[in-house]
Biopython code that builds the backbone (N, CA, C, O; Angstrom):
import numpy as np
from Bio.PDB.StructureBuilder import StructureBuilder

atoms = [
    (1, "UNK", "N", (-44.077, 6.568, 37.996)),
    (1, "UNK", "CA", (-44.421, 7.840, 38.579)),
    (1, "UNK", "C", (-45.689, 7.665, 39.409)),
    (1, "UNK", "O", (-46.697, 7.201, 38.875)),
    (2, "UNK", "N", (-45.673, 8.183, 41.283)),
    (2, "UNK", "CA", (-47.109, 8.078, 41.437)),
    (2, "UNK", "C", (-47.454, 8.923, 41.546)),
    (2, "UNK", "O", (-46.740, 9.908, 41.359)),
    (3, "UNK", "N", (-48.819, 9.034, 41.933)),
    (3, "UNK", "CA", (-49.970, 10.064, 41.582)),
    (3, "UNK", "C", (-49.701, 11.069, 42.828)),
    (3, "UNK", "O", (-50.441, 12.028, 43.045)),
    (4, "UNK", "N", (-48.992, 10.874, 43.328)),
    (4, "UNK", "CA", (-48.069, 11.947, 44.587)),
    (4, "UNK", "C", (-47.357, 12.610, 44.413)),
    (4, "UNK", "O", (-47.371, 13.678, 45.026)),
    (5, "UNK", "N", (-46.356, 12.314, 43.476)),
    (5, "UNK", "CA", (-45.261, 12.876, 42.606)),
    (5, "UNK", "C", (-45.436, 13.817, 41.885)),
    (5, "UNK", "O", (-44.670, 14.778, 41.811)),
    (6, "UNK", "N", (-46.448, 13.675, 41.265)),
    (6, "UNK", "CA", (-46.984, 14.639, 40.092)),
    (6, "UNK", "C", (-47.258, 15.738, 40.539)),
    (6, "UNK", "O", (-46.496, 16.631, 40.169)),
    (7, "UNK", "N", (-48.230, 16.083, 41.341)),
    (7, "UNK", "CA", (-48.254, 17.905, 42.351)),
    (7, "UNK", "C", (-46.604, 18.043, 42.755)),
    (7, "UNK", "O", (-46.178, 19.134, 42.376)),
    (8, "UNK", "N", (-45.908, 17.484, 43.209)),
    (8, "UNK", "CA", (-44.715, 18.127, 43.478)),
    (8, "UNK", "C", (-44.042, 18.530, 42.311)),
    (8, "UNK", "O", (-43.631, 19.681, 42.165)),
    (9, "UNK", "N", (-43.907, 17.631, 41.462)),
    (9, "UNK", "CA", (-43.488, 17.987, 40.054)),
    (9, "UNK", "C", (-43.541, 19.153, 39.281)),
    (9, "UNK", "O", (-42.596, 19.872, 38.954)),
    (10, "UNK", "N", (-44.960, 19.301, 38.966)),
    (10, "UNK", "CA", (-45.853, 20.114, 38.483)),
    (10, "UNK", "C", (-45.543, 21.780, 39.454)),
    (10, "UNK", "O", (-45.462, 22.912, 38.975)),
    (11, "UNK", "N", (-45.404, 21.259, 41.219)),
    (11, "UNK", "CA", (-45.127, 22.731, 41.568)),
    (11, "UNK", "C", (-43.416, 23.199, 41.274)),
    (11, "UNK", "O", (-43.015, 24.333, 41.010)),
    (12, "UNK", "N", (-42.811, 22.267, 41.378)),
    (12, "UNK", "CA", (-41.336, 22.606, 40.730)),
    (12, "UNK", "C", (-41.373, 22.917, 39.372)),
    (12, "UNK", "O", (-40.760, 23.876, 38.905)),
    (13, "UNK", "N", (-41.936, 22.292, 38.833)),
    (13, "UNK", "CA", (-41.934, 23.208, 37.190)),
    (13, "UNK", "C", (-42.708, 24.431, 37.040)),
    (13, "UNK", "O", (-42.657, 25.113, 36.017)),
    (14, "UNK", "N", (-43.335, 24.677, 37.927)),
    (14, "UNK", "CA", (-44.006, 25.775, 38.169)),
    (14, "UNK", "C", (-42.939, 27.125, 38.829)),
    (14, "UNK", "O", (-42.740, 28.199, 38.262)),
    (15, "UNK", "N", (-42.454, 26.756, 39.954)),
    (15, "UNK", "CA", (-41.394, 27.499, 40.191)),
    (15, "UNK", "C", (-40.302, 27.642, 38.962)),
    (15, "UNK", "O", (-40.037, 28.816, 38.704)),
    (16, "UNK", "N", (-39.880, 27.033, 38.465)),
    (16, "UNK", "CA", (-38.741, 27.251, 37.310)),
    (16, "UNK", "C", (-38.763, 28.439, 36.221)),
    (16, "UNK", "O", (-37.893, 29.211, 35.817)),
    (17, "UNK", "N", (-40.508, 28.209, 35.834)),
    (17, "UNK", "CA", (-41.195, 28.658, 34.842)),
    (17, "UNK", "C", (-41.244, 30.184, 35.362)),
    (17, "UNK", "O", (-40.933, 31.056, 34.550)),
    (18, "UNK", "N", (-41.498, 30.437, 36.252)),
    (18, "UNK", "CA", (-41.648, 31.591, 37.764)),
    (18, "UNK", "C", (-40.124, 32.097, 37.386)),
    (18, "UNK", "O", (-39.962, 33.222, 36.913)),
    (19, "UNK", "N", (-39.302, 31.434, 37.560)),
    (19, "UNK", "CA", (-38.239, 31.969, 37.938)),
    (19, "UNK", "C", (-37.372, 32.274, 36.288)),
    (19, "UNK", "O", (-36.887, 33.381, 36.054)),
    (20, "UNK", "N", (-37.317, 31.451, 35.564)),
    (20, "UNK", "CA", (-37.299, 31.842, 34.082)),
    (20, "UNK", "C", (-37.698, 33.267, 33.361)),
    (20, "UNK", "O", (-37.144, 34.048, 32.588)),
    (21, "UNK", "N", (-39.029, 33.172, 34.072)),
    (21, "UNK", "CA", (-39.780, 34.812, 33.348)),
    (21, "UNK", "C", (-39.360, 35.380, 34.430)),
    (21, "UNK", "O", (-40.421, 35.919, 34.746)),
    (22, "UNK", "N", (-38.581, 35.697, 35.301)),
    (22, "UNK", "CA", (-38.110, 36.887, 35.916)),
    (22, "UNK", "C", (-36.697, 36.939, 35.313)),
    (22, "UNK", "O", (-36.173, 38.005, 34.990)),
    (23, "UNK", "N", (-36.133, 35.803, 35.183)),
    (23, "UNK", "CA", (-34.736, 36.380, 34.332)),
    (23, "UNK", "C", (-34.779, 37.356, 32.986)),
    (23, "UNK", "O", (-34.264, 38.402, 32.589)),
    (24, "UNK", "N", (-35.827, 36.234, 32.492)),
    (24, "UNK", "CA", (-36.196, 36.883, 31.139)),
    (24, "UNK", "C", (-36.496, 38.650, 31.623)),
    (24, "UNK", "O", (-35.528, 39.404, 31.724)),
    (25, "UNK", "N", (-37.600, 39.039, 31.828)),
    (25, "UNK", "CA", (-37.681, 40.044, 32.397)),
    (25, "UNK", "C", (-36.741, 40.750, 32.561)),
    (25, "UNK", "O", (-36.655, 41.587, 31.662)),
    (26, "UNK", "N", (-35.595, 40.847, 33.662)),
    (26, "UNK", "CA", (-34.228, 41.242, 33.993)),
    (26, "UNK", "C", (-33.630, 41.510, 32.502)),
    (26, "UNK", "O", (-33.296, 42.554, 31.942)),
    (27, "UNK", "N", (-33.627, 40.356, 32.146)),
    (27, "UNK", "CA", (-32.848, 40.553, 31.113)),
    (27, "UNK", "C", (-33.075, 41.611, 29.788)),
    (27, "UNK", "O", (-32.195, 42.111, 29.087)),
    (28, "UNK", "N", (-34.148, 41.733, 29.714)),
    (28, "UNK", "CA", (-34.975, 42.626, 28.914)),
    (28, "UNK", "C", (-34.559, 43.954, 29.211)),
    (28, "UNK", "O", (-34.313, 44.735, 28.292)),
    (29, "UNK", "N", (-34.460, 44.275, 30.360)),
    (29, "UNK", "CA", (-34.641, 45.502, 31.173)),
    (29, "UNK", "C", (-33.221, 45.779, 30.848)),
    (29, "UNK", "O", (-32.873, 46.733, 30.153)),
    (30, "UNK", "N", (-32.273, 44.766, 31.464)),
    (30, "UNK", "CA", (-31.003, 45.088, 30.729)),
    (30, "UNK", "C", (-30.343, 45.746, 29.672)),
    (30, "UNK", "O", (-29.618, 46.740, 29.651)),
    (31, "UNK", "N", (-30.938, 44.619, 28.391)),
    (31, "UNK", "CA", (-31.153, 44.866, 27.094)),
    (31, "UNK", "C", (-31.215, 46.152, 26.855)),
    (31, "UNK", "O", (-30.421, 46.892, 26.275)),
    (32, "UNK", "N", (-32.203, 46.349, 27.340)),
    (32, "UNK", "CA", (-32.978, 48.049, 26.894)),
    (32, "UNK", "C", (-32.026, 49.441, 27.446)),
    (32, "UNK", "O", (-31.733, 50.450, 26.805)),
    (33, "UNK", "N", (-31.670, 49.066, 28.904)),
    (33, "UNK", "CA", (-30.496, 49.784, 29.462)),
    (33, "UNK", "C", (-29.373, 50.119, 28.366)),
    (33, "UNK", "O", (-29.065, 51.172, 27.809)),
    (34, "UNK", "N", (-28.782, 48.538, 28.259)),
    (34, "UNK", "CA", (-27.573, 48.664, 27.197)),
    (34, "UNK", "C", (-27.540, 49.379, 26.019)),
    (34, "UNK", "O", (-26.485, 49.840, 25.583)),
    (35, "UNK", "N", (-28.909, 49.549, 25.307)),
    (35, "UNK", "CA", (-29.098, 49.668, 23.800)),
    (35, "UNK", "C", (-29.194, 50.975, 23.974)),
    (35, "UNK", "O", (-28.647, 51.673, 23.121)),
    (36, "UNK", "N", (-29.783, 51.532, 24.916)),
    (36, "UNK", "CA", (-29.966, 53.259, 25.767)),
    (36, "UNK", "C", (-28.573, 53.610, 25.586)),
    (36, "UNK", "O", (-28.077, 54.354, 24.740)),
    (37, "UNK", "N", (-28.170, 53.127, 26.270)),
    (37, "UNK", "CA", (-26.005, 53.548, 26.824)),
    (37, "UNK", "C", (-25.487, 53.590, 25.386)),
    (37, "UNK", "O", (-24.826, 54.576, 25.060)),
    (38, "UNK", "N", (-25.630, 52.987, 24.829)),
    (38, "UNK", "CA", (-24.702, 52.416, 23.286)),
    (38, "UNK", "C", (-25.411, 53.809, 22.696)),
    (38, "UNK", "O", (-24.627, 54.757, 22.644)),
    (39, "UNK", "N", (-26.777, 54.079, 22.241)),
    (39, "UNK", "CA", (-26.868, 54.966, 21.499)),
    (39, "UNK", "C", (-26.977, 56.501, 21.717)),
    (39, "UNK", "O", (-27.410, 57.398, 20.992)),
    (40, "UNK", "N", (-26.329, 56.497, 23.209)),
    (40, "UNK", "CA", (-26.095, 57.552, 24.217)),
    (40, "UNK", "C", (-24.075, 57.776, 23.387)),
    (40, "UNK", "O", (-23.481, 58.595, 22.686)),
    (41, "UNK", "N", (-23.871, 56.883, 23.860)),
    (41, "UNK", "CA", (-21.977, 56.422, 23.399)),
    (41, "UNK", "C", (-22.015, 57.107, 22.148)),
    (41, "UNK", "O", (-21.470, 58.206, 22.052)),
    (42, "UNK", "N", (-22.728, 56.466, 20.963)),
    (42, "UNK", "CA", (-22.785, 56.294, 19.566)),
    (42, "UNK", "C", (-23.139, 58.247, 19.231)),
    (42, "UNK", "O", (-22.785, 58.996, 18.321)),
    (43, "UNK", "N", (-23.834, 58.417, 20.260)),
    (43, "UNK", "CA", (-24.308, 59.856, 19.492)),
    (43, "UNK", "C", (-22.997, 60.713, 20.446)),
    (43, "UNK", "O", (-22.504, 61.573, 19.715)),
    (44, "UNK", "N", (-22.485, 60.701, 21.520)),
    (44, "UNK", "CA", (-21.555, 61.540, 21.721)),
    (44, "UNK", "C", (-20.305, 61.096, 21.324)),
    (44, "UNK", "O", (-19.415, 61.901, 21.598)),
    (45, "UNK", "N", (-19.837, 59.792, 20.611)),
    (45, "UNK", "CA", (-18.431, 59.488, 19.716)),
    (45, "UNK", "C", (-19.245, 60.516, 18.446)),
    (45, "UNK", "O", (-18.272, 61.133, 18.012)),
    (46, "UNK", "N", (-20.192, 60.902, 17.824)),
    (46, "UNK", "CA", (-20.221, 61.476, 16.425)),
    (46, "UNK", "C", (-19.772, 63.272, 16.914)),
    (46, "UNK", "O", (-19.096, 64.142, 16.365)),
    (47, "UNK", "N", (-20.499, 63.209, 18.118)),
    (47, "UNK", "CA", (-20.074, 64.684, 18.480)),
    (47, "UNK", "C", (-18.578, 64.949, 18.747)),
    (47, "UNK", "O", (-18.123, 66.090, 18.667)),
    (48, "UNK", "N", (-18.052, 64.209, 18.969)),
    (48, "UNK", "CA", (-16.489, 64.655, 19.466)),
    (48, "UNK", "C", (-16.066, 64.292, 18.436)),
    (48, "UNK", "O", (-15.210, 65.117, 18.119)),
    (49, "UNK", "N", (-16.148, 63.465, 17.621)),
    (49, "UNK", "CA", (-15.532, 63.305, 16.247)),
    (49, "UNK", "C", (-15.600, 65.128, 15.427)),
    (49, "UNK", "O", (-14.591, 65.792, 15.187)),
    (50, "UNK", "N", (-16.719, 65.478, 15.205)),
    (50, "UNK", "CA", (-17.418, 66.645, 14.626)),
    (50, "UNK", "C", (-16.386, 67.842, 15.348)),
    (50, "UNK", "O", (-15.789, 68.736, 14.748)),
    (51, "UNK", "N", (-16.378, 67.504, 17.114)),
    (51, "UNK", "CA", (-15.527, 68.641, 17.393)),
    (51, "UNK", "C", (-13.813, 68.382, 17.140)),
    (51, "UNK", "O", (-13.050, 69.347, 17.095)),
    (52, "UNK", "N", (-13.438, 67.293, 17.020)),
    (52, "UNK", "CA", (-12.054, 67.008, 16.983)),
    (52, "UNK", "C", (-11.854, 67.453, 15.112)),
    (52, "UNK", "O", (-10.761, 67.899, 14.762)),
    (53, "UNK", "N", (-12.848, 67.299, 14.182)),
    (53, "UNK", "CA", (-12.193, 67.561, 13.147)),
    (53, "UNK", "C", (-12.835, 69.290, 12.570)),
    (53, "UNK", "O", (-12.914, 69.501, 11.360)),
    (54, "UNK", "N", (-13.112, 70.038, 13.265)),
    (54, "UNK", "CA", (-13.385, 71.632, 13.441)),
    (54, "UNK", "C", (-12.218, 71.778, 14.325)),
    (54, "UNK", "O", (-11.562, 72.674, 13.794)),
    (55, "UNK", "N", (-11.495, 71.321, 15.562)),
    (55, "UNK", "CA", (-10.328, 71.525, 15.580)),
    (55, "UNK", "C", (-8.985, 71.396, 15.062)),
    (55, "UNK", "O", (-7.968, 72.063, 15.254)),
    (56, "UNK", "N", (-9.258, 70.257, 14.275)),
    (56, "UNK", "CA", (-7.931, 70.220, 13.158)),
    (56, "UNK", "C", (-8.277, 71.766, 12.269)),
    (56, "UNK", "O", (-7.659, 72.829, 12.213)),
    (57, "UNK", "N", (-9.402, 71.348, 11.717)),
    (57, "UNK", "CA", (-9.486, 72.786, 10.653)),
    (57, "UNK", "C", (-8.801, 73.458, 10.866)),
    (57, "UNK", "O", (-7.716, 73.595, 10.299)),
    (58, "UNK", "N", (-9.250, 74.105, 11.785)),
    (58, "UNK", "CA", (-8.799, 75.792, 12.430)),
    (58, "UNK", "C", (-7.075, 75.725, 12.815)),
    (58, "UNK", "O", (-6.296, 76.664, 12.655)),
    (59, "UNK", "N", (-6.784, 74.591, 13.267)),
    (59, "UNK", "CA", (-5.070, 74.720, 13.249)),
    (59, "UNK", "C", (-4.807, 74.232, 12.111)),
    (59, "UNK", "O", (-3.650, 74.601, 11.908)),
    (60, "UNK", "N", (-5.171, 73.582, 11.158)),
    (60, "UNK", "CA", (-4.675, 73.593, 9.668)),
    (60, "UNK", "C", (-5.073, 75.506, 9.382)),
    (60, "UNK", "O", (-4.089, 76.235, 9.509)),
    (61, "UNK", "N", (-5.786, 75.880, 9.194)),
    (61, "UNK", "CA", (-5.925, 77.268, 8.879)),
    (61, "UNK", "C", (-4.792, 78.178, 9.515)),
    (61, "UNK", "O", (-4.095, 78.943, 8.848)),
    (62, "UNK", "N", (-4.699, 78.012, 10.796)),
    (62, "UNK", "CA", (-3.819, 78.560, 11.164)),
    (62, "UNK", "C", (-2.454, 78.407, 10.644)),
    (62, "UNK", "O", (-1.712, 79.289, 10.212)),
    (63, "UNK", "N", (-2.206, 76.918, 10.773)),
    (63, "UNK", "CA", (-0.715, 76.975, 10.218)),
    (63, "UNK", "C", (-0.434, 77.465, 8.333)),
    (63, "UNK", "O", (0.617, 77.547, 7.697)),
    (64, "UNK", "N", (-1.623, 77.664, 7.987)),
    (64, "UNK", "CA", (-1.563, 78.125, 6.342)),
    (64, "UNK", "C", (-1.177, 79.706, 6.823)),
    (64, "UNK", "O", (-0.245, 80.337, 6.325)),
    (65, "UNK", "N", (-2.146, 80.266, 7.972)),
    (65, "UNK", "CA", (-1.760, 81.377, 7.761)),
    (65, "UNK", "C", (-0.431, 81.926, 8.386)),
    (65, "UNK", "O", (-0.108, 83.097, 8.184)),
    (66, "UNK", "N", (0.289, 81.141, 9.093)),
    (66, "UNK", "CA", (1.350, 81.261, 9.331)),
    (66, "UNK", "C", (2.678, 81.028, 8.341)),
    (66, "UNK", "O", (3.858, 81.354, 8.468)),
    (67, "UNK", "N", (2.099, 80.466, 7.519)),
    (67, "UNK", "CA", (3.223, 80.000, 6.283)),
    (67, "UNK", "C", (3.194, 81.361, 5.785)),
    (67, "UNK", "O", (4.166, 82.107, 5.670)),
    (68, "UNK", "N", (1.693, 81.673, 5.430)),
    (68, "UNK", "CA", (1.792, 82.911, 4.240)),
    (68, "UNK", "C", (2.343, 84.098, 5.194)),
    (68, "UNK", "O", (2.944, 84.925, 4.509)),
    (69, "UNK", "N", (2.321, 84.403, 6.455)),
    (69, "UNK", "CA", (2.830, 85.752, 6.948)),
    (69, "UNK", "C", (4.558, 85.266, 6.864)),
    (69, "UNK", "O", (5.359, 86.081, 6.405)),
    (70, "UNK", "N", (5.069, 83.813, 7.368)),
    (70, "UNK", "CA", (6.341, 83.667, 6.882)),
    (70, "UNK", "C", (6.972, 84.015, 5.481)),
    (70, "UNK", "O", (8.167, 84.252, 5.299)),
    (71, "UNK", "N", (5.848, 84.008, 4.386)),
    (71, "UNK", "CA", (6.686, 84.101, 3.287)),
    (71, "UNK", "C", (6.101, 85.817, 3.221)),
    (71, "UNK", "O", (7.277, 86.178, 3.160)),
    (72, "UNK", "N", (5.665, 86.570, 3.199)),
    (72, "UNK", "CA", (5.235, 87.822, 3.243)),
    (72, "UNK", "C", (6.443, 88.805, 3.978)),
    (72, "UNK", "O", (6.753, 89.949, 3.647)),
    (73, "UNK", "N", (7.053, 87.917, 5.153)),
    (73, "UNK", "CA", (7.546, 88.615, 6.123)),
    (73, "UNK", "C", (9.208, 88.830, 5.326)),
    (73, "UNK", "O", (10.091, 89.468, 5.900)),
]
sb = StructureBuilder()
sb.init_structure("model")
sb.init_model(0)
sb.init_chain("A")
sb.init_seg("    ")
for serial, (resi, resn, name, xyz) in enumerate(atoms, 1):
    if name == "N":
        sb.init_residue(resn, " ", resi, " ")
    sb.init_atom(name, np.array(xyz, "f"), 0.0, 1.0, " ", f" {name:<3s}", serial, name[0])
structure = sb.get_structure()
């Protein structure tokens, strides 16, 4: 290795290192995006769950009360 080599070296590993912590970075930012979205997802799948089974109810209720006016009738 000569003593010429080494500054070029040194500035290419320098760039890498540069360019590494901006992925990293990116990637972070990502991360954080995704984990946002997911517990955005996660809390409106519990809400439509909540509304899909208050809509069964009420047509289970209904069809009870349709049995009992059938047998009444």
């Amino acid at each position: 290795m000569t003593a010429r080599k080494i500054p070029e070296q040194l500035e290419s590993l320098a760039e890498q290192v540069e360019r590494l912590t901006e992925l990293s970075r990116r990637l972070l930012d990502e991360n954080r995006s995704l984990r946002t979205s997911q517990e955005q997802l996660v809390s409106e799948r519990a809400a439509l769950l909540s509304k899909n089974e208050q809509a069964r109810s009420r047509v289970e209720a209904m069809i009870q009360r349709l049995k009992s006016l059938e047998q009444n009738a």
